[in-house]
BADOTI-501795 format. One record per residue (C-alpha): x, y, z. Coordinates in Angstrom, 3 decimals. Example, Ala and Ser with C-alpha at 12.3 -4.5 7.8 and 13.67 -1.06 7.14 Angstrom:
# BADOTI-501795
<<12.300, -4.500, 7.800>>
<<13.670, -1.060, 7.140>>
# end
This chain:
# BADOTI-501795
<<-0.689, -28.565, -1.924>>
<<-4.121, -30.351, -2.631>>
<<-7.203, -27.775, -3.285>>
<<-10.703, -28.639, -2.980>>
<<-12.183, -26.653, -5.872>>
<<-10.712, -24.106, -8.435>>
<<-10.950, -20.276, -8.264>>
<<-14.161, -19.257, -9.040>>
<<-14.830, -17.124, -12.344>>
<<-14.636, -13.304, -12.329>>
<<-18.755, -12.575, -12.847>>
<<-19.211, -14.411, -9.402>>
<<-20.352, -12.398, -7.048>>
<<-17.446, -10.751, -4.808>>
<<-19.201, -12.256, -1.148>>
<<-19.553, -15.643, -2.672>>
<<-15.723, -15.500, -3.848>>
<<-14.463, -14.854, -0.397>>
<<-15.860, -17.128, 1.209>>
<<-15.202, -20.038, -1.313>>
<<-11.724, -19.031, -1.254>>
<<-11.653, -18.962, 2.697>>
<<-12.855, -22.948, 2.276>>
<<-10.383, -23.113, -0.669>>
<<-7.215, -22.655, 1.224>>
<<-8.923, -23.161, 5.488>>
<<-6.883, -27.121, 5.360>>
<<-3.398, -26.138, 4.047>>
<<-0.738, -28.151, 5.625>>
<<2.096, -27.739, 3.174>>
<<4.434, -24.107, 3.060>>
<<5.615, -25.160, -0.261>>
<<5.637, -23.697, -3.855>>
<<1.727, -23.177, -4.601>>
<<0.268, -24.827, -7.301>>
<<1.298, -23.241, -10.927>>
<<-2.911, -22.984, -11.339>>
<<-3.267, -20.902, -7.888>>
<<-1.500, -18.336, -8.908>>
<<-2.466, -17.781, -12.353>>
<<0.617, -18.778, -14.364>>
<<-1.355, -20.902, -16.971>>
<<-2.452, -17.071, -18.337>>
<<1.182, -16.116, -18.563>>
<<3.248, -17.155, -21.658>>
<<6.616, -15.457, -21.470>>
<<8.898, -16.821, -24.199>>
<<12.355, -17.973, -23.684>>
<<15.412, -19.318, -25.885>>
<<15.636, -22.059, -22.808>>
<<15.284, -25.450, -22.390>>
<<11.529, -26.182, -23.076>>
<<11.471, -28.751, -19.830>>
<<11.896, -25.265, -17.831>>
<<9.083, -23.313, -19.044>>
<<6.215, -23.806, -16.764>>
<<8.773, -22.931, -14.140>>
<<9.773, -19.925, -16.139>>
<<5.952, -19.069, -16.381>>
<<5.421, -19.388, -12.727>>
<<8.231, -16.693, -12.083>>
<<6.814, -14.699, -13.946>>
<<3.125, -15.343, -12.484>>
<<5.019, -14.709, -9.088>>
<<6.726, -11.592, -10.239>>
<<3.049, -10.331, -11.546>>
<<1.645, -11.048, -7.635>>
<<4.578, -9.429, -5.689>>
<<5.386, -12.625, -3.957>>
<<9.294, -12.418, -5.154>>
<<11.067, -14.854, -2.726>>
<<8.784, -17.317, -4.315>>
<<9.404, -16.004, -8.132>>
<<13.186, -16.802, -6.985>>
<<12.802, -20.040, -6.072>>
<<10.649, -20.746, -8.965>>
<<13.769, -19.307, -11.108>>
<<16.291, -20.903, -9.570>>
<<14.560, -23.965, -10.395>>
<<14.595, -22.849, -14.055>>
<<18.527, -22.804, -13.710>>
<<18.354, -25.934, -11.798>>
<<16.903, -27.029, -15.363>>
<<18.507, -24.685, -17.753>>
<<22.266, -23.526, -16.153>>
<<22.447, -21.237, -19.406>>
<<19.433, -19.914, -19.150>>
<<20.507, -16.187, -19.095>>
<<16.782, -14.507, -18.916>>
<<15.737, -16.342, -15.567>>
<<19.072, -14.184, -14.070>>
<<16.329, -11.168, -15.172>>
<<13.804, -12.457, -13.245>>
<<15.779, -13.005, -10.169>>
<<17.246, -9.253, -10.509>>
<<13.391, -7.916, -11.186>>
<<12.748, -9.722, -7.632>>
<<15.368, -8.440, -6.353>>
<<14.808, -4.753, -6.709>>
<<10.941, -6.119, -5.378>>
<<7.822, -3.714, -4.956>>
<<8.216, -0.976, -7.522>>
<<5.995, 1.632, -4.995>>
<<8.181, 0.871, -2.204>>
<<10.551, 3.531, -2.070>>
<<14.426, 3.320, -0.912>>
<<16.144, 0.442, -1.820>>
<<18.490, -1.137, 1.037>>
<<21.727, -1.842, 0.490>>
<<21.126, -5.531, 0.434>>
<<18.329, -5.308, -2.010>>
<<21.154, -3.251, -4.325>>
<<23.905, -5.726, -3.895>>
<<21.969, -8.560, -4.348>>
<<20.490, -7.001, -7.429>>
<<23.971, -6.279, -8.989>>
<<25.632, -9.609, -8.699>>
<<22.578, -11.129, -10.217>>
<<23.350, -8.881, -13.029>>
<<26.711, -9.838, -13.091>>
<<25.840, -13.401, -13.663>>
<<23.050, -12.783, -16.562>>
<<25.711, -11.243, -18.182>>
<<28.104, -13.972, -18.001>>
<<25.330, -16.729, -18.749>>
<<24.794, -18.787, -22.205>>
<<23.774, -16.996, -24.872>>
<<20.251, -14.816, -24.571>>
<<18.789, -13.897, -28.051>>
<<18.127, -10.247, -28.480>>
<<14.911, -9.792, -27.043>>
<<16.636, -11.469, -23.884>>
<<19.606, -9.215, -23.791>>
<<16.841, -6.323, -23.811>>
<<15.390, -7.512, -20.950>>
<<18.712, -8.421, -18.819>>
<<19.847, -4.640, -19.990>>
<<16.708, -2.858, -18.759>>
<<16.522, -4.590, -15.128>>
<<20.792, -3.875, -15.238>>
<<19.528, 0.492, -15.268>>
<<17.544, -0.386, -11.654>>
<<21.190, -1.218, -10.377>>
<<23.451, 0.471, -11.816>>
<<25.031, 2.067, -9.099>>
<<23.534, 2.443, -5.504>>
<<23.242, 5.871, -4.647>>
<<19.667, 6.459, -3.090>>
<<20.086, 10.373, -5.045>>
<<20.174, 8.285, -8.480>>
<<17.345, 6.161, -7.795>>
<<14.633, 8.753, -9.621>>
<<17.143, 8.708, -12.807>>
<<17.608, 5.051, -12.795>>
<<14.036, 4.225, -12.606>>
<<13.691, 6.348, -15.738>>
<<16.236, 4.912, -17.679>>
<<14.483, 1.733, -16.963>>
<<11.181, 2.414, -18.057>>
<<13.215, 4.154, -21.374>>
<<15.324, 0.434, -21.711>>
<<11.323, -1.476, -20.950>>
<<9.889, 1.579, -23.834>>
<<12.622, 0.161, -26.406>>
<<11.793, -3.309, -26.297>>
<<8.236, -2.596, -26.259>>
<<9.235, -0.834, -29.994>>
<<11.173, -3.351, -31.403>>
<<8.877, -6.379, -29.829>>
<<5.410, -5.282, -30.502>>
<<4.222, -8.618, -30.319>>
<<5.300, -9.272, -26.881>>
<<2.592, -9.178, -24.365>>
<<4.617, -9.463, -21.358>>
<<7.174, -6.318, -22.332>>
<<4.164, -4.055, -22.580>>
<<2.638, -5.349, -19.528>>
<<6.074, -4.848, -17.888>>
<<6.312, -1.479, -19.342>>
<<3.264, -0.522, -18.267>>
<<4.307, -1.161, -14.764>>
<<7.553, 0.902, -15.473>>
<<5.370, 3.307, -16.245>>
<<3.823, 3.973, -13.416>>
<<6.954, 3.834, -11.121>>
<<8.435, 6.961, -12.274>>
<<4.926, 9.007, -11.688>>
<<5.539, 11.810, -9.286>>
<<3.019, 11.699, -6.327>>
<<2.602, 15.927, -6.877>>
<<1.399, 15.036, -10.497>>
<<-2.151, 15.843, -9.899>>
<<-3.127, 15.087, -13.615>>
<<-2.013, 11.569, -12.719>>
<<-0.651, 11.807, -16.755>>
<<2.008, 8.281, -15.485>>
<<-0.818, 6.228, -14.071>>
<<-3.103, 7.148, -16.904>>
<<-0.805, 6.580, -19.794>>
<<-0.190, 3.253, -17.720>>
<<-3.709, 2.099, -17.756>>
<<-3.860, 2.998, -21.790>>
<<-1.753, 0.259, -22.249>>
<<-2.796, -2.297, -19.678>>
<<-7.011, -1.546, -19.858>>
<<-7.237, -2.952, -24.290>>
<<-4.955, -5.705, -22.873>>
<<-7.071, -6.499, -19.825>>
<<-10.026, -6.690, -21.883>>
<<-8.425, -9.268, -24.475>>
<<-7.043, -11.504, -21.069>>
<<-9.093, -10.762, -18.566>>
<<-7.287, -13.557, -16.909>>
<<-4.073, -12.113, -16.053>>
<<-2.789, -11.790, -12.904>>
<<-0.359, -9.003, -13.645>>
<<-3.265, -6.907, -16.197>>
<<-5.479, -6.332, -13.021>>
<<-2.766, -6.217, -10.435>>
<<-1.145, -2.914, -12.430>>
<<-4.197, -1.620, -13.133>>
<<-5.752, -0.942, -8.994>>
<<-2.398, 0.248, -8.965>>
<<-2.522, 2.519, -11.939>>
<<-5.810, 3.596, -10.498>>
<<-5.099, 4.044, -6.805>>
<<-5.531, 7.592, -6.264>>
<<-9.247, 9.164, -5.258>>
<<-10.049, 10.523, -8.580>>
<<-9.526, 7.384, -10.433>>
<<-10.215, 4.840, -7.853>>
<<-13.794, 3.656, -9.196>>
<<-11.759, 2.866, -12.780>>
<<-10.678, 0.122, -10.972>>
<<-13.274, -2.032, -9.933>>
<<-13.466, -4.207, -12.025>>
<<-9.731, -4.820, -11.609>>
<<-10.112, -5.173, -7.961>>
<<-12.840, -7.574, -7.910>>
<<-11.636, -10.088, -10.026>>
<<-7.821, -9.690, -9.015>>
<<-7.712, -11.994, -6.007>>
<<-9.762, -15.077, -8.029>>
<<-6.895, -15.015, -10.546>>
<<-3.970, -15.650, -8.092>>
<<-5.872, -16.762, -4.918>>
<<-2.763, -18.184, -3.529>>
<<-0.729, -15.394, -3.393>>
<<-0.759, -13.259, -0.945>>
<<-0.895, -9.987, -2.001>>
<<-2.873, -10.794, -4.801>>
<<-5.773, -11.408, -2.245>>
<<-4.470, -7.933, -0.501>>
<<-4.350, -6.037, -3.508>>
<<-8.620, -5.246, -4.267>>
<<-8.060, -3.783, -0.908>>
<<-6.452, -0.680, -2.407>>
<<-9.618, 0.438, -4.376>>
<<-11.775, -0.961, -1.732>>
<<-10.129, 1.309, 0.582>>
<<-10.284, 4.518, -1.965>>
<<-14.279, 4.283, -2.350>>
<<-14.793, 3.343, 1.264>>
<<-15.615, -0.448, 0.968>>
<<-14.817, -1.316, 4.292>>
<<-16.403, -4.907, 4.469>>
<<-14.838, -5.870, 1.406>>
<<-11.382, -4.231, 2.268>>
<<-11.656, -6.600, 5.713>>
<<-12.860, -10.028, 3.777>>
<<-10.085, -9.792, 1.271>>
<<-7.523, -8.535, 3.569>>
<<-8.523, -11.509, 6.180>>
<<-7.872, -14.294, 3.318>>
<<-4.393, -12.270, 2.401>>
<<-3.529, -12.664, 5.957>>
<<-4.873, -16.045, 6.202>>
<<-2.573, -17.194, 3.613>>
<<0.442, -15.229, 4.227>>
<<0.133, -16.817, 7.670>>
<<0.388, -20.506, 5.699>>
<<3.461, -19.580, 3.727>>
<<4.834, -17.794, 6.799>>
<<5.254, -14.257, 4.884>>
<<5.098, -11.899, 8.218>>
<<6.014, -8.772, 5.804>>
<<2.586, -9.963, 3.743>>
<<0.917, -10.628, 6.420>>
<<1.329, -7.464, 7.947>>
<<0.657, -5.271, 5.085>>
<<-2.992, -7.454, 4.932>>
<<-3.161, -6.421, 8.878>>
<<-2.650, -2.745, 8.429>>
<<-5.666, -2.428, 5.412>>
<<-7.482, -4.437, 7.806>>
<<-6.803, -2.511, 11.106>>
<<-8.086, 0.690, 8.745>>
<<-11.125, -0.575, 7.980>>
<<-12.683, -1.914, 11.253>>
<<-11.378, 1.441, 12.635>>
<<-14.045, 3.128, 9.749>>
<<-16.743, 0.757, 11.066>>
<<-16.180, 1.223, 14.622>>
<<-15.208, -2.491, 14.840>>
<<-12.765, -2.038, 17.944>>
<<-13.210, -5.553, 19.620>>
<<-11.380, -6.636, 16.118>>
<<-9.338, -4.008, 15.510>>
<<-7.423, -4.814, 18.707>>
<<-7.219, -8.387, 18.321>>
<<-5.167, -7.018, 14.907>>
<<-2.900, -5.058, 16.939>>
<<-2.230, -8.152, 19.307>>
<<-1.718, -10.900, 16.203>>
<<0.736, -7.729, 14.190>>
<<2.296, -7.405, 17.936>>
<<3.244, -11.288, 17.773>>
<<5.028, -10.927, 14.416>>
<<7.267, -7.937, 15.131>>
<<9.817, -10.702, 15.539>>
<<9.787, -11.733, 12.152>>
<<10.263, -8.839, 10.246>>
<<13.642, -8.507, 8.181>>
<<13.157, -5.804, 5.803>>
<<16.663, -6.794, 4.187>>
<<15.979, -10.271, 3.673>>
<<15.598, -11.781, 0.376>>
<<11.773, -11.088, -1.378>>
<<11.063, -8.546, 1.755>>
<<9.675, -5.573, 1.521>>
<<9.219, -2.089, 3.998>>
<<5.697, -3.032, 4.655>>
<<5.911, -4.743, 7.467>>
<<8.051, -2.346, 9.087>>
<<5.881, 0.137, 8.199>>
<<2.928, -1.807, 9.408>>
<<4.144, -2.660, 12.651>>
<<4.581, 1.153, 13.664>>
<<0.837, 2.176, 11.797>>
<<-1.099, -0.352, 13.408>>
<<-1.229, 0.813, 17.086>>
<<-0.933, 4.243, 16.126>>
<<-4.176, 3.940, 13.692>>
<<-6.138, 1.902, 16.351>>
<<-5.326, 4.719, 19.408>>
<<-5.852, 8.098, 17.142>>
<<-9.124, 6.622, 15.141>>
<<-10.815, 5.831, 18.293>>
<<-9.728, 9.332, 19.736>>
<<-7.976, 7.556, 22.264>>
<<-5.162, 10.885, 22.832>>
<<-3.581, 9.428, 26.078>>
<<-3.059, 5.990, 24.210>>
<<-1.540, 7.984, 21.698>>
<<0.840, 9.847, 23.539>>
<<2.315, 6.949, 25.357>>
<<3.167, 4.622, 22.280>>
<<6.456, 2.727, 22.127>>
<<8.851, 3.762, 19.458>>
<<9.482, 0.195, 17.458>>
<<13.748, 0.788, 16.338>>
<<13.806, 1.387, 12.812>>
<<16.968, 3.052, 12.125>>
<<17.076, 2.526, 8.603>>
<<13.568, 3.580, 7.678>>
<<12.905, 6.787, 9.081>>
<<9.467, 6.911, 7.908>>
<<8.280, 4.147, 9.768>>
<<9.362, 5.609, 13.610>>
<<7.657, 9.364, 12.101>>
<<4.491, 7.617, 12.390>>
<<4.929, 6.643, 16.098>>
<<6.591, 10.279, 16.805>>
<<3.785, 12.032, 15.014>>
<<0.722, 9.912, 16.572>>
<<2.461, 10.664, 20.419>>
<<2.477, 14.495, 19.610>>
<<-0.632, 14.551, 18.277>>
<<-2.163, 12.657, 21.375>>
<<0.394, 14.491, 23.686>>
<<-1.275, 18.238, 22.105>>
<<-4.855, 16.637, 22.025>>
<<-5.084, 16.045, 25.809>>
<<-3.620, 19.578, 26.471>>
<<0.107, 18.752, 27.356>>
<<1.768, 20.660, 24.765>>
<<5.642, 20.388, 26.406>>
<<5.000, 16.832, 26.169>>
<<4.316, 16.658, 22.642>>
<<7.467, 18.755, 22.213>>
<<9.877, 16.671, 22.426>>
<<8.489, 14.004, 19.616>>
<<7.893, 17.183, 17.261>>
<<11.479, 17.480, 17.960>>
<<12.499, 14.055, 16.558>>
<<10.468, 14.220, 13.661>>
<<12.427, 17.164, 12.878>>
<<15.412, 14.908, 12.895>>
<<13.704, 12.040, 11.180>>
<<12.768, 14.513, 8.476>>
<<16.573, 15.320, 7.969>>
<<17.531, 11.600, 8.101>>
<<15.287, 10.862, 5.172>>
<<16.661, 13.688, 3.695>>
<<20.199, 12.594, 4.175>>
<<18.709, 9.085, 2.157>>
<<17.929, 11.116, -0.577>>
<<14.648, 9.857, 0.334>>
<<12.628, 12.813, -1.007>>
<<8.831, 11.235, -0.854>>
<<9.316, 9.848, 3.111>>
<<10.869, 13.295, 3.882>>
<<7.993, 15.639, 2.717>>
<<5.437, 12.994, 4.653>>
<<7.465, 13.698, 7.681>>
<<7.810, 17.143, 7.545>>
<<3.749, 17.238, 6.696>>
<<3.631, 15.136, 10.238>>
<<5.529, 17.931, 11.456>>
<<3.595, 20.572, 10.851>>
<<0.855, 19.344, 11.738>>
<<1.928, 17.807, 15.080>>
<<3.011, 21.522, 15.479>>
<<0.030, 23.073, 15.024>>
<<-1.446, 21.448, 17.491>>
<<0.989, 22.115, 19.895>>
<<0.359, 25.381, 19.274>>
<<-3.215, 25.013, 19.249>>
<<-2.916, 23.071, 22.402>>
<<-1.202, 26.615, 23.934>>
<<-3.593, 28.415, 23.685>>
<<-2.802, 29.867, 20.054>>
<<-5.304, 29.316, 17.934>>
<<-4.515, 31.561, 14.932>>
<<-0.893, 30.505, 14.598>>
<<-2.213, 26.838, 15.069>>
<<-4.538, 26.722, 12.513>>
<<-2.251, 28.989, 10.030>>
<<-0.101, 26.137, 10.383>>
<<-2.620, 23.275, 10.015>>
<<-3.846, 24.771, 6.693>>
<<-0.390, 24.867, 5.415>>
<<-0.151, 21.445, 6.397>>
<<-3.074, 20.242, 4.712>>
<<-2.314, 22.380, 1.663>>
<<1.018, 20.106, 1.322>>
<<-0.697, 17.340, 1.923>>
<<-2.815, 17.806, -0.606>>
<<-0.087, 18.532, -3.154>>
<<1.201, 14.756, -2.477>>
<<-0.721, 11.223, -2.047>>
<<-0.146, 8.580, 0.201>>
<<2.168, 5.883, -0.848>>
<<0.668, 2.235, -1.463>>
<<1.985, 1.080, 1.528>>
<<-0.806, 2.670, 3.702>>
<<-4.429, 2.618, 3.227>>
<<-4.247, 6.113, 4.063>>
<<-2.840, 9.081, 6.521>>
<<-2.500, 8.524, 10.140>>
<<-4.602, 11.265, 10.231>>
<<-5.402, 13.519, 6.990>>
<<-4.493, 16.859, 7.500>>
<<-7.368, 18.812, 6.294>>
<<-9.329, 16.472, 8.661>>
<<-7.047, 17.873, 11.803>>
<<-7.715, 21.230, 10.073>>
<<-11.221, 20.839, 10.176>>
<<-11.362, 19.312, 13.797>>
<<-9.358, 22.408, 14.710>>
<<-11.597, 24.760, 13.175>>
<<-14.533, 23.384, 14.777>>
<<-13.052, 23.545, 18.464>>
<<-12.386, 27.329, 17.387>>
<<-15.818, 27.876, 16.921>>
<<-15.449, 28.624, 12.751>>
<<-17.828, 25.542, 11.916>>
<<-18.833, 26.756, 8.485>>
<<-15.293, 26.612, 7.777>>
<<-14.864, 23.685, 9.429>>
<<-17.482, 22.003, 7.312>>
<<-15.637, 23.218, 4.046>>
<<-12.489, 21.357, 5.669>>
<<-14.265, 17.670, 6.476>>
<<-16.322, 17.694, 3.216>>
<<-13.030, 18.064, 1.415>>
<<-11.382, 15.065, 3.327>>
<<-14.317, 12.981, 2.552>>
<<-14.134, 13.896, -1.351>>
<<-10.852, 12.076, -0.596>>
<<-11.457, 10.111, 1.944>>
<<-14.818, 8.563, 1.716>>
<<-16.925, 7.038, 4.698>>
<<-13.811, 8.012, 6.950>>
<<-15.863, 7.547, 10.592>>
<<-14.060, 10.457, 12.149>>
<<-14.389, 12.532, 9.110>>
<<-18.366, 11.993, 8.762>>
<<-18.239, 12.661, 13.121>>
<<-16.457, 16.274, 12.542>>
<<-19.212, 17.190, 9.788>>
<<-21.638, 16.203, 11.064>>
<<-20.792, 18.173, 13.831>>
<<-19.918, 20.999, 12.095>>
<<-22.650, 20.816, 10.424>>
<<-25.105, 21.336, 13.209>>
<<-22.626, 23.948, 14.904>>
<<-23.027, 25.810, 11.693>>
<<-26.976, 25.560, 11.834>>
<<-27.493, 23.318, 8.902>>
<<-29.694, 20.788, 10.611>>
<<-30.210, 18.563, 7.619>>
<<-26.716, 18.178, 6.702>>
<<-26.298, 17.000, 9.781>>
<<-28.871, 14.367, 9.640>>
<<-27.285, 13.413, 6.672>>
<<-23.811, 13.104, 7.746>>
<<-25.407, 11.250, 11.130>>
<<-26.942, 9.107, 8.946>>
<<-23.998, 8.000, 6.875>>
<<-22.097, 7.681, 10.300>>
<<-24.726, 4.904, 11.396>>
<<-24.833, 3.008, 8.154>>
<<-21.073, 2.770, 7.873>>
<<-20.888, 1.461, 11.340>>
<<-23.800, -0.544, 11.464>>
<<-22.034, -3.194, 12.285>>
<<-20.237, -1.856, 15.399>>
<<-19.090, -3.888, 17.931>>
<<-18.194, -0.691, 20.089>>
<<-20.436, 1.550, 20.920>>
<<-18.607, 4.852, 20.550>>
<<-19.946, 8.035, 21.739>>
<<-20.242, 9.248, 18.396>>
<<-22.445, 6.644, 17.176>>
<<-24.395, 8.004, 20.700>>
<<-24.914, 11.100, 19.373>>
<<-25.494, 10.084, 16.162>>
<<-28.911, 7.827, 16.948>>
<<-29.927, 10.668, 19.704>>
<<-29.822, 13.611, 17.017>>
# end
């Protein structure tokens, strides 16, 4: 591939990055490896007992590895065997790519048995030094059997086999950064003094600050910092992430995550449009749809609907081309295909949309078919046909127990939170209000005792939001109030959120909280290309 200028340097301004980068990469005409210096593999040195004529592969693996993009990390070690034959530590790298996205839940069988005979053959490969045989051992915990119940245990031994090499290789950069990452994996998402994530960033933030140039520093850190409390912490992370690796894709998707936390809408779209952009050139659909979903999110939060939709017809056109058991592919285009149509009917309060949405086949990832399911009842209950939403309230009872049955213990409590609170609106719906909302709070309590998973950019719809909406249309708007300022403590510049309380707000008689909330509304979607009949209201009050 042939560039016309290099990445630009962290301290430019974030605007004049994207579009650079959107000129960068607009006259692609290869799909090939990218460039070692697009995706930031001159600031990784990862030393090997190989062949010296491999390492610049080796490094670019590793870059790879660092940006998610592990079909390519692969190739590029495959190549280093192509070089090397007895190169035993490039069998870790392929392993580490083959158990893929640490935050992505379930492994599929595939993913497991690929994983295992790559073990197999690091173990019967040349001679590794120590260090090496560290390394080869750690990745060999992720797979060393394939039940889904072990998959907790074995992510802990691994981030115990990453903690030992750390001890006995201080020096090495990459093992910490590695560890780091480990780190993180094993955090529970009902830890609500984030104590994983934080002891992750101790390591990774002094390191960051002494290579600011690492792809893999920032990428772990908006990771490490991904959850409301903590988002701002990552910033600085975000903003310089996609400048470091601007070839790979989900190093331009990645900034999105903070973006997303603090309500950054623009900035979520522009890098989100450049991950797609690109993922579109290498022809990564999963990538591409992941960059679609963030993007879908945030045009929905700035009443961009003209653009939303054309999303929902380009992730439409790719359903095709997902294979979530292929080699380097990940459950985020599966998931993505189900969110995106469900986001763009419930955020415009489209109900009847909702409640006739096609169920994509997903059979093995429950999850992503709980999202149609729950958006239908939801929309079924909204528009006053409670039988109707019955019957998918139903099936995400079953989907719940399938996920279940995969040991899958996160996807099952998001289901059975989808659950409730498609059944509380049912309920709701029939004309029982008390039981409806008893039942919404106890959804958004168990909500709350959770967070979302970095696949999403966030809930199909947050619970204490529904909670709130509820509230209001039972005439408790004080309450309702308490409700939507939560959500937006979370949630920040949510459009629907800042509609209910401002609402609520003026239901409640609080006329300048109103204007406030109004106010917000209009600034967040002053861009609109719809005009919604919130944003009506909004410039009439």
């Amino acid at each position: 591939m042939k560039f016309r200028s290099k990445a630009l340097a962290g301290a430019t301004l974030f605007a004049a990055m994207s579009q650079s980068a959107i000129t960068q990469h607009g006259d692609h005409a290869s799909h090939g490896t990218p460039a070692a210096d697009q995706i930031g593999s001159e600031n990784v040195t990862f030393a090997t007992s190989c062949n010296p004529a491999a390492t610049d592969n080796f490094n670019r693996g590793v870059a790879l590895v660092h940006s998610f993009w592990f079909a390519e990390a692969i190739n590029a070690f495959n190549q280093v065997l192509a070089t090397d034959p007895n190169c035993a530590i490039a069998h870790w790298g392929i392993a580490l790519s083959h158990w893929g996205n640490p935050f992505a839940g379930q492994r599929n069988a595939a993913q497991l048995a690929r994983g295992q005979a790559t073990i197999a053959s690091a173990l019967s490969t040349g001679s590794p030094d120590n260090r090496e045989k560290m390394y080869i051992n750690a990745v060999a915990e992720l797979f060393s059997d394939t039940q889904g119940s072990t998959q907790g245990a074995r992510t802990v031994a691994y981030e115990n086999a990453m903690a030992a090499l750390v001890a006995e290789h201080p020096e090495d950069m990459e093992a910490k950064i590695f560890y780091a990452l480990a780190v993180n994996q094993t955090a529970s998402p009902n830890d609500k003094t984030y104590s994983q994530q934080l002891k992750a960033a101790e390591i990774l933030e002094p390191l960051f600050m002494e290579h600011p140039s690492h792809p893999g520093l920032a990428h772990y850190i908006i990771h490490a910092y991904d959850h409301p409390p903590l988002a701002e912490r990552a910033l600085n992370a975000a903003r310089r992430y996609a400048s470091l690796a601007p070839d790979a894709p989900h190093a331009l998707h990645m900034p999105s995550h903070t973006f997303t936390r603090v309500g950054m809408w623009q900035e979520s779209v522009d890098t989100n449009l450049r991950s797609a952009q690109i993922a579109r050139e290498s022809s990564t659909a999963g990538e591409e749809l992941h960059a679609l979903d963030y993007q879908a999110y945030a045009y929905l939060q700035m009443a961009q609907d003209q653009k939303a939709l054309e999303v929902v017809q380009r992730a439409q056109a790719l359903v095709s081309e997902v294979d979530i058991t292929a080699v380097g592919a990940t459950q985020a285009g599966a998931f993505a295909i189900a969110a995106i149509p469900a986001r763009y009917a419930l955020e415009r309060g489209d109900f009847a949309a909702a409640a006739t949405l096609d169920v994509v086949p997903a059979e093995t990832t429950p999850h992503t078919q709980a999202i149609t399911h729950f958006a239908r009842a939801l929309g079924a209950a909204r528009i006053g046909q409670p039988d109707a939403a019955a019957r998918d309230i139903a099936m995400l009872a079953e989907l719940r127990e399938r996920a279940h049955a995969r040991q899958d213990a996160y996807w099952a409590e998001q289901i059975e939170i989808q659950h409730q609170a498609a059944t509380a609106w049912a309920a709701f719906a029939a004309g029982n209000h008390a039981e409806g909302i008893r039942l919404m709070s106890a959804a958004a309590d168990l909500e709350d005792g959770t967070d979302k998973a970095a696949v999403s950019p966030g809930p199909m719809a947050p619970a204490r939001e529904l909670l709130g909406m509820m509230l209001l249309e039972a005439g408790h708007p004080a309450e309702a109030l308490t409700a939507l300022e939560s959500t937006l403590a979370k949630e920040p510049n949510r459009f629907l959120t800042l509609v209910g309380a401002a609402q609520a707000a003026d239901a409640a008689g609080n006329t300048a909280k109103a204007r406030q909330y109004y106010q917000q509304l209009l600034s967040v979607a002053a861009t609109a290309d719809t005009n919604r009949p919130a944003l009506q209201q909004a410039r009439a009050y």
